[in-house]
N, C-alpha and C positions, 0 to 999 in steps of 0.2 A: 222319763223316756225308758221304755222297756229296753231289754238284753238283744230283744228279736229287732227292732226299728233301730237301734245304734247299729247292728251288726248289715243288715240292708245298707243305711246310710252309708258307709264305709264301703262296701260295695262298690256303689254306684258312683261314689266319688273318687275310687280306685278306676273302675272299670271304662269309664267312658272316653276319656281320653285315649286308649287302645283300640277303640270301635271306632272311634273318629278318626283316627290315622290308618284302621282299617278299610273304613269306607271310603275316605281320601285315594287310598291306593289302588280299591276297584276300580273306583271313576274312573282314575287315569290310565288303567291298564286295558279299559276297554277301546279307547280310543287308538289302539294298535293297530296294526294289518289283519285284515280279517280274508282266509280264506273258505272260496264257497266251495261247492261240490255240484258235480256235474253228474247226473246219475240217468244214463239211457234206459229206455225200455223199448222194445220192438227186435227184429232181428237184426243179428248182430254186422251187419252187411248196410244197415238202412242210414239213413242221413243222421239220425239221435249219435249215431256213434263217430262219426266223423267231427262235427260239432263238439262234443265232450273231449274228445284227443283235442280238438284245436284251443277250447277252453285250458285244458292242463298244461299245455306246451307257451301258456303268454300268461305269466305272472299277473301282469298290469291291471288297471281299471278296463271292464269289458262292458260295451254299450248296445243295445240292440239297434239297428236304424231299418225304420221300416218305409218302401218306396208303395208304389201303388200298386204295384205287380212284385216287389222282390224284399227280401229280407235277408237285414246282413249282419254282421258280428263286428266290431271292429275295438283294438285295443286305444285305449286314450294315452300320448304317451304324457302329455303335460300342454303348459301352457303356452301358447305358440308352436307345438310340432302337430305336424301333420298325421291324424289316428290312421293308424294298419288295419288294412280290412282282415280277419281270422278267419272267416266262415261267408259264405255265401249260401 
């Protein structure tokens, strides 16, 4: 065995175990709270901005509900409570 393939093998057998408890740690840190971004465009008076204020002001899970004529926003608070309409 060459200087150059002991000195890799040593490596890799040092190394991996670090990347493993690395990658371990992504996993589970993505499974966080994720916040989205609400970004209008049109003027600044128009319904895009009213909407975007009502997204920043309700932390929670926000669901689109679409009727046949209307579309709404509402926050989900959990399981069994009744969602809050945001936006109409």
């Amino acid at each position: 065995m060459e200087i150059g393939e002991f000195l890799v093998d040593v490596a890799s057998t040092v190394t991996w175990p670090f990347v493993t408890v690395w990658a371990l740690f992504r996993l589970f840190k993505r499974d966080g709270p994720k916040r989205h971004a609400a970004i209008p465009s049109g003027p600044a008076t128009g319904e895009a901005y009213r909407v975007a204020e009502a997204l920043k002001q309700n932390p929670g899970e926000i669901a689109v509900v679409r009727g046949k004529t209307q579309l709404a926003l509402v926050e989900l608070a959990g399981p069994g409570a009744q969602p809050a309409v945001v936006g109409e």
